[in-house]
C-alpha positions as CSV (number, residue, x, y, z in Angstrom):
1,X,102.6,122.1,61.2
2,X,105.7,123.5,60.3
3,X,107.4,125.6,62.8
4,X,108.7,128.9,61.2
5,X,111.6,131.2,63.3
6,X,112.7,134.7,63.0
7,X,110.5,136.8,60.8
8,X,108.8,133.9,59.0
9,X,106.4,133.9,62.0
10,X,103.6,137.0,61.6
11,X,104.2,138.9,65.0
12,X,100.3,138.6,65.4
13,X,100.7,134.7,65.5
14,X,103.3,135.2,67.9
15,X,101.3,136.9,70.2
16,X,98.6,134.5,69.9
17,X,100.3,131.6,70.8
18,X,102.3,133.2,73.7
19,X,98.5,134.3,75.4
20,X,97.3,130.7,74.9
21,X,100.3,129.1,76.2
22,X,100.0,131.7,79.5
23,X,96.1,131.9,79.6
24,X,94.3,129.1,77.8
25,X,92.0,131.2,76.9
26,X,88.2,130.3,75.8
27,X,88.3,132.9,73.3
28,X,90.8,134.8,71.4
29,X,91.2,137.1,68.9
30,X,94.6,139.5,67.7
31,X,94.2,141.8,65.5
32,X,96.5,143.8,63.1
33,X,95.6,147.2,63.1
34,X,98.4,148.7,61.9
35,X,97.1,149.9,58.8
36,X,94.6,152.5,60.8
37,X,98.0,154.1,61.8
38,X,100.0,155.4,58.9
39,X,101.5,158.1,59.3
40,X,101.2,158.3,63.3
41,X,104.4,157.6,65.7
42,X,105.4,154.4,65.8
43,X,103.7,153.1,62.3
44,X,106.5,151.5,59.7
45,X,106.3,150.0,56.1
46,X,105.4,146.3,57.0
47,X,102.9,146.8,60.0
48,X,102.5,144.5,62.6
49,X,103.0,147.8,65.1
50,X,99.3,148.3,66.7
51,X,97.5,145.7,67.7
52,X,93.7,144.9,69.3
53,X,93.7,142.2,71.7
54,X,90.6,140.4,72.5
55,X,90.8,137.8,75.6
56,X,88.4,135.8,77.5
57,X,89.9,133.6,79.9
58,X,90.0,132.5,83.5
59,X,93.3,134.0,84.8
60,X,91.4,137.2,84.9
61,X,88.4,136.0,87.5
62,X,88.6,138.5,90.3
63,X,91.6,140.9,88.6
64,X,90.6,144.1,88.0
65,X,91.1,145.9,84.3
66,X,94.4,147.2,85.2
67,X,95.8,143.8,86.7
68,X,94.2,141.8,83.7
69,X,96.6,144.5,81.4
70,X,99.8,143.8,83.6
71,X,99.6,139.6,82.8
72,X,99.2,140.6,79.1
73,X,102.0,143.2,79.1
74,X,104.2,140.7,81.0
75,X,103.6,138.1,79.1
76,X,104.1,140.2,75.6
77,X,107.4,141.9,77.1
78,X,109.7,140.9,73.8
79,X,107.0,142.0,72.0
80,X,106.3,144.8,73.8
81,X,109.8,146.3,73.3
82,X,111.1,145.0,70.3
83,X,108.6,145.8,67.2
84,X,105.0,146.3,68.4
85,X,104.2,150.1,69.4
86,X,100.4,149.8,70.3
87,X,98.7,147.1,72.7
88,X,94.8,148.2,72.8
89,X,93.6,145.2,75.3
90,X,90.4,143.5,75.7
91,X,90.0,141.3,78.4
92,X,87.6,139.4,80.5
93,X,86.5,136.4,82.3
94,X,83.9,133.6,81.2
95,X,80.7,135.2,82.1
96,X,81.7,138.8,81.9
97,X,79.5,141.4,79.6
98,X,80.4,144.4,77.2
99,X,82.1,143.8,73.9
């Protein structure tokens, strides 16, 4: 696989390789949801601004919602504060219900 730098690499694959490399996750799923923000704060031509973060992995046994939401923001920091304006996170532990 060819590695890409700069702007090559989609932000959304960015952020889905830095949560696996942190949280070897048994699921995971990013998406791009800019498009459902035109015209709000924080939306530009291009997207890749709002995101939907959808995590199942073992870091977060025993961590509570707003804990789980600090390792992801951490871990997404660049991110975070460079391009992407919107984080909405999803995430659990093996085992855990709700959707």
């Amino acid at each position: 696989m060819a590695h890409m730098t700069g702007n090559d690499m989609a932000t959304q694959d960015t952020i889905s390789n830095k949560l696996r490399e942190a949280f070897s996750p048994d699921s995971l799923q990013v998406v791009d949801e800019s498009h459902l923000h035109e015209g709000h704060a924080g939306h530009r031509a291009g997207g890749e601004t709002h995101f939907r973060v959808y995590i199942v992995s073992n870091a977060f046994k025993g961590k509570s919602r707003v804990e789980r939401h600090r390792m992801i923001n951490s871990t997404l920091a660049a991110e975070l504060s460079g391009g992407v304006h919107a984080l909405a996170i999803h995430a659990q532990a093996p085992g855990e219900g709700g959707t």
